[in-house]
Each structure stands twice: as structure tokens, then as C-alpha cells.
N, C-alpha and C positions, 0 to 999 in steps of 0.2 A: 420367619419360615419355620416350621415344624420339625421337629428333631429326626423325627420317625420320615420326615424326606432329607435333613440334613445328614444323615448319617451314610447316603451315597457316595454324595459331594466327598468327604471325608475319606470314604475307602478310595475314592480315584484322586483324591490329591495324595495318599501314601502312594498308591500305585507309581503316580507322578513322582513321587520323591525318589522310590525304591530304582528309577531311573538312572538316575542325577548323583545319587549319592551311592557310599560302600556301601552298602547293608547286606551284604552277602560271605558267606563262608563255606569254605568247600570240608565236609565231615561224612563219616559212612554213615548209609540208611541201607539195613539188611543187607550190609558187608560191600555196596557199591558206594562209592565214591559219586556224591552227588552235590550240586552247589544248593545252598539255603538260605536262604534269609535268617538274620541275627534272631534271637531270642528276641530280642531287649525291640524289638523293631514291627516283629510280628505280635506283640504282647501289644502293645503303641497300636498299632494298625485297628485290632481289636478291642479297644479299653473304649468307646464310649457307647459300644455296646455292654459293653458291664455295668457302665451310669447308669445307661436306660435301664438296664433292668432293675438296679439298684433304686432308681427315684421313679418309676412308676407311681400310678394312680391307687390310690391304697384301696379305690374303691375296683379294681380291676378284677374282675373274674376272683381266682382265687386267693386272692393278694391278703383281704382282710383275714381268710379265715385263718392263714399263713401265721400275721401277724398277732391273732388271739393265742393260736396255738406258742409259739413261742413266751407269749408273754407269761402262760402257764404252768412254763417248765421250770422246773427245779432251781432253786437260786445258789445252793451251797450241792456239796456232793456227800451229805449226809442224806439229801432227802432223795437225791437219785435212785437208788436200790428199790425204796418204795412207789416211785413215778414209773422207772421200767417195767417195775410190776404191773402196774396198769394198762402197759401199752400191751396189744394184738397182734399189727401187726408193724413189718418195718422195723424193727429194734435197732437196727443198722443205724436209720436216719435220725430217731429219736435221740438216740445215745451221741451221737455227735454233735446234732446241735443243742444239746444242755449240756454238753463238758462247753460248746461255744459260748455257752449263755453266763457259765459259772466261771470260766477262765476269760474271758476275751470280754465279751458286751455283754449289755440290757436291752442296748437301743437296736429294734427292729432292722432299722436301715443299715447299720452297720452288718447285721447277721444278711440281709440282702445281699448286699455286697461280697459277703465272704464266697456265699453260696453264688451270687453272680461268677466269680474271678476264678472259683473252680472250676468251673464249667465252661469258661469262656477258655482256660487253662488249656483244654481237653482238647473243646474244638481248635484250637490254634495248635496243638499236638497235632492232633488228626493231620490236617490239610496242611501246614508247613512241614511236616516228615515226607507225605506220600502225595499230593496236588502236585502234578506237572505245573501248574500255575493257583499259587498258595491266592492270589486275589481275587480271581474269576470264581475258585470254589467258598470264598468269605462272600462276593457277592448273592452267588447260590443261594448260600445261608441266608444270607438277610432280604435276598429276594422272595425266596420260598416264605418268608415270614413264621421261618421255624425259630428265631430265637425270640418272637411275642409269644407263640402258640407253646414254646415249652422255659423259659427263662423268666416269661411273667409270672405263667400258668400253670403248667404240669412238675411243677417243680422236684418236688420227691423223686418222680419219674426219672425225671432228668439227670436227676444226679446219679441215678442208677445205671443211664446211659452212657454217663461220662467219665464213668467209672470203668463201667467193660469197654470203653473204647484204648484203654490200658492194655487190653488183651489182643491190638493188632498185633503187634510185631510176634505173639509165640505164636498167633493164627497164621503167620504168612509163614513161620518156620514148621510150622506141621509140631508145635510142642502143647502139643494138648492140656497136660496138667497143671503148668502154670495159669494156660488162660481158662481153665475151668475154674482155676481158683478163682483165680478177676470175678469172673462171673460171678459164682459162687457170694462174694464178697459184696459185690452187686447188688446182690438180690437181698442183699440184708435191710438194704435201702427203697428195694421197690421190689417184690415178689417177681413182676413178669419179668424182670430178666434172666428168667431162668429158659424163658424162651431160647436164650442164645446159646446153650449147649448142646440141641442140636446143629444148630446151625452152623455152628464153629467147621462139623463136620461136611455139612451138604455143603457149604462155599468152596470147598477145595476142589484142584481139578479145573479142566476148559469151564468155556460158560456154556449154557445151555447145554449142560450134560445130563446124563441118565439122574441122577441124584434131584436134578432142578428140576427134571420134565416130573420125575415121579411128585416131587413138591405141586407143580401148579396142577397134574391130575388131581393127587389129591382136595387142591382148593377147590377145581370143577367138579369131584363126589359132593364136596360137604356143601356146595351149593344146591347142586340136583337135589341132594335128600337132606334139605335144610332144617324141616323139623324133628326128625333124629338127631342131628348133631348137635343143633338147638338143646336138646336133652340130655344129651351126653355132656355138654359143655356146665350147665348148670348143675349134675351132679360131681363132676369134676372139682369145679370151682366152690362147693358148696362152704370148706372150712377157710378159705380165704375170704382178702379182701372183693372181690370179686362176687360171691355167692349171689346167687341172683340177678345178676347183669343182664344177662340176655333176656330170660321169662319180662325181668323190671322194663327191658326195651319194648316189650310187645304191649304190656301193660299200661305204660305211661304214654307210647306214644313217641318214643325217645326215633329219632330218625339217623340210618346209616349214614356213613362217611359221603358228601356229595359227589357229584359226578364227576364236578370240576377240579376237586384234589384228588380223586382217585388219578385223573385225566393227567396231569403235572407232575405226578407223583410215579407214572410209568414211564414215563417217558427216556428215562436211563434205561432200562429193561427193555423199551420197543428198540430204541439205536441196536443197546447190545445183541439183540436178535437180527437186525440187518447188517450188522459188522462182527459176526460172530468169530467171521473166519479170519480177519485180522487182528481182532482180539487175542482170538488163541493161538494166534503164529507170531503177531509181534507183543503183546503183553505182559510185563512182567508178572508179577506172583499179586499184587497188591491190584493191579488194572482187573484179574480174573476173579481176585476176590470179592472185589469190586460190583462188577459186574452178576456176576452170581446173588449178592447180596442185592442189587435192586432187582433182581428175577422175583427174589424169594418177599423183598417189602410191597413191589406191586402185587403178587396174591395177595400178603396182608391185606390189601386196601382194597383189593376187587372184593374178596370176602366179607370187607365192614360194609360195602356198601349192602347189602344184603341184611346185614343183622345190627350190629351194636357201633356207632360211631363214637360211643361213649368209650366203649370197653377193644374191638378189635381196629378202630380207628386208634386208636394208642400204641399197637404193638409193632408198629413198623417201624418209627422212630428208630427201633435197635441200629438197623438196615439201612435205612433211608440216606442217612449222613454219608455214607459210602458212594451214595450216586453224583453226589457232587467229586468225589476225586475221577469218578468214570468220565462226566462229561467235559471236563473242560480235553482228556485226553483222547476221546473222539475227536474233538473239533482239530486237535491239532495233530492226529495222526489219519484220520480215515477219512478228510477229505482234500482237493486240492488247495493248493496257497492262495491263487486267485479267488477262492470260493470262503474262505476259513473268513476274512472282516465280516462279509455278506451273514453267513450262517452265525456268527458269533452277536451282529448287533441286531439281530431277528431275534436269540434267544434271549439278551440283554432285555428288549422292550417288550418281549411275550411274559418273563419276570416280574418285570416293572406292573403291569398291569395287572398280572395276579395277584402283587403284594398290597395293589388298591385296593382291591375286591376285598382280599382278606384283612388290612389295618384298617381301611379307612369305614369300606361297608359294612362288613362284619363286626370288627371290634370298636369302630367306630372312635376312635386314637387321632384322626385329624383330618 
């Protein structure tokens, strides 16, 4: 049987264990006293999604040019000074994986790996700190088929995501500077997360507040008068990596973010707008942020579909991983008990079948 289907089985035999056995510990999350799952358990839960990403098809999307790329990088750190020189842009990520290359490996797969288990690292931070249920929102993840589309694929990216995701806990204290830095830090590694210093500020606050509504107006102007923005985006982006994304989408032909992931990809954002008002009476700091933050990834994605699937289908990602902590705490606060199995194994198998669409159709993985 296929990895990329064995790897359910897996998450629900840990769930199944997580049962049966200790693997919990009671320690503060933002000064509440909350019960958790072990490190050492939640790392386990998630390690053979590290494999995958680790032993991947070298012929996959962006795998090879990954693996060229490193193989070109500096061997000793006499030649580094003169390789950073070359580099444009990212200086962040470049620098770090040739100290990996010059201290640690040569061999490709092992640098996989590294770069797998960081990131795997993160999301397991994320959703075992603030996930009402640390396995419903792993499911998410590997339902959604976000850790093919960014753990095989958009890797750079990624890592720059799972980097500011470092920056929850000063975002939920309202401590700006430190998580600017994150950011900051971030962006060293992938430019767009620079995205997230606004954001840091518009997620504060109920959901669907003044701050969100003026965000999705804004998505509906830059729609309306699409080829001005179209203009302004490309003179913007011009000294980045970026410069010409959008004109190159009109030109080549390049097509917006489909319907069907915009469509999956809202769907935190639609609940939290018909649960707004329990949201913001029973929600802590992390559910509002939460929630706000998939307000703000669905404009991302209504937006791609319109213009660049290449370039503004990328930028939700920041966002996006946060709808998984929203939804599993809808399910088990805003409907009734009797109701909660019902609604929870309609979204299980609505999952399931997106994650064909996209492994098996799209990427064509098994």
C-alpha cells in the first residue's frame, strides 16, 4: 500500500496509542496551565512525515533543482564569502544550508532531512502548544496536502514559514518586537514573509473586526480594478525575487489558484464568520488569532484566483496553518455533542478526497 495513504493509518494508530498510554503532561501554554502531549511522542506522531519528505522522488517538482543547487554550494568556509557574494536573494537560506553542507553533509538526502525535521519541528510546535486536539489538526495538515505542496516543494518558502511560526506566543502577548524580529529573521530565508508584519497587527482583537473587514475590502478594490494593482504590484516587486510575476502570468499563460483550493482553503474563515459571536465570547487569545488569520489567508487565495497562482497563491501559507488550530475548536465548542462525530467524520472524508484530488491527480504520487 502506498506511503502517501499509509501515513493516516499511522496518525490514527498514535491517536489510538495516545489513549492507552501516559503521553501527556500538564505545563503552562501563555501562563494557563494546560495538559500536552510529551515532546518525545508528538515528534514520533510526526517523523514519518519527515521520511516522506526526506526520500521523496528526486524527480518531483522542485526536488532536483534543490538537489543541484546544493551540490554547488561551497565545500570549505574559505569559499563561502565568495558564493554569498553571488547569491541575490535569501541570503538567510543560502548561508545556512552551506555552513550544513561544510559542517554536517554532502549527501543531499541527509540535508532533506535536516530541512525536513525543522520544519516538521515547527509544525509540531504550532498544533501541540495551541490545538484543542494536537491529532485532528496533524490530520488537517496531511489532509490538506500541505506538507507535499510545501515540504517536497516550496521548500525555501517553508522554512521561512516555520520560522515566523516562532513568533506565535509574542503575537498572542501583543509583544511586537520580538516577533518582528522572527519575522524579520524569516524573511532572510524567503522575502514574502515580510508579509507577516502587518499582519501580526490586523490579527489582534475579535474576529471579524474593523481591521479584517478593511483587509477583505481591500481584497474586493484590488479585484474590481485589477489591472492597476496588476501595475502597481509589478512595479513594487520589481528589485525582488518576484519582479515580473504577475505581467509573466498574463504573458505565459500562468493560471490563478483553482476554485477548489481557494474553496477548502476558506472554509475556517466561512465557520468563523457564522460562529463569530462565540468565538469572541468564548475564545481565548490564540482561537481569535486564529480565526482572524484565516479571514485574512482566504482573501489571499480569493485574490490568486484572479491573478498569479504562482506568486499570490504562495502567500497564505503564512496564515493558512492557523485554521487548522480554528477548526478542530469549532467542532468541539460551537456545535452540540450529539452532532460533533457527525460533523467531524463529514470533514475527515471531505479531506480525504481533496488529498486525492491533489496527491494522487495532480501530483500524481500514487
Amino acid at each position: 500500500m502506498s506511503r502517501y495513504i499509509l501515513v493516516f493509518a499511522w496518525l490514527a494508530l498514535m491517536a489510538a496509542v495516545a489513549k492507552k498510554a501516559h503521553v501527556t503532561k500538564t505545563e503552562l501554554v501563555n501562563g494557563e496551565k494546560t495538559i500536552r502531549y510529551r515532546w518525545l511522542f508528538a515528534i514520533i506522531a510526526f517523523f514519518p512525515i519527515i521520511l516522506m519528505a526526506t526520500f521523496r522522488p528526486w524527480n518531483f517538482t522542485d526536488t532536483m533543482a534543490y538537489r543541484l543547487t546544493f551540490q554547488r554550494m561551497p565545500e570549505s568556509f574559505s569559499q563561502l564569502t565568495s558564493y554569498l557574494g553571488s547569491v541575490k536573494k535569501d541570503v538567510g537560506f543560502y548561508f545556512t544550508a552551506s555552513v550544513l553542507k561544510i559542517i554536517v553533509t554532502h549527501d543531499p538526502r541527509v540535508y532533506f532531512f535536516i530541512l525536513a525535521a525543522f520544519q516538521g519541528l515547527a509544525v509540531v510546535y504550532l498544533y501541540r502548544n495551541y490545538s484543542s486536539s494536537f491529532f485532528l489538526s496533524l490530520f488537517l495538515f496531511v489532509g490538506s496536502a500541505d506538507y507535499v505542496l510545501w515540504m517536497f516543494n516550496g521548500v525555501r518558502q517553508f522554512m521561512a514559514v516555520t520560522i515566523a511560526l516562532y513568533a506565535t506566543p509574542f503575537i498572542l502577548k501583543k509583544r511586537y518586537i520580538p516577533a518582528a524580529a522572527i519575522i524579520l529573521l524569516a524573511s532572510t530565508f524567503h522575502r514574502s514573509a515580510l508579509l507577516m508584519l502587518p499582519m501580526i497587527f490586523i490579527v489582534q482583537g475579535d474576529v471579524w473586526n474593523k481591521k479584517t473587514l478593511l483587509f477583505i475590502l481591500a481584497i474586493i478594490a484590488a479585484i474590481l480594478f485589477l489591472d492597476q494593482f496588476t501595475s502597481f504590484l509589478d512595479d513594487s516587486l520589481a528589485e525582488t525575487q518576484y519582479a515580473n510575476v504577475i505581467s509573466d502570468t498574463e504573458t505565459f499563460g500562468y493560471k490563478g489558484t483553482s476554485f477548489l483550493r481557494v474553496a477548502v482553503y476558506s472554509v475556517p474563515a466561512v465557520l468563523s464568520f457564522f460562529f463569530r459571536k462565540r468565538i469572541n465570547e468564548e475564545g481565548t487569545a490564540i482561537i481569535k488569532v486564529s480565526a482572524n488569520m484565516s479571514v485574512i489567508s482566504a482573501g489571499l487565495y480569493i485574490f490568486s484566483m484572479f491573478t498569479s497562482g504562482i506568486f499570490m497563491g504562495r502567500l497564505p501559507i503564512y496564515c493558512s496553518l492557523y485554521g487548522y488550530i480554528l477548526l478542530p475548536w469549532i467542532i468541539g465548542n460551537c456545535f452540540k455533542k450529539k452532532d460533533k462525530f457527525l460533523i467531524c467524520s463529514v470533514m475527515v472524508l471531505l479531506y480525504l478526497a481533496y488529498y486525492y484530488t491533489e496527491v494522487s491527480l495532480h501530483y500524481g504520487l500514487f
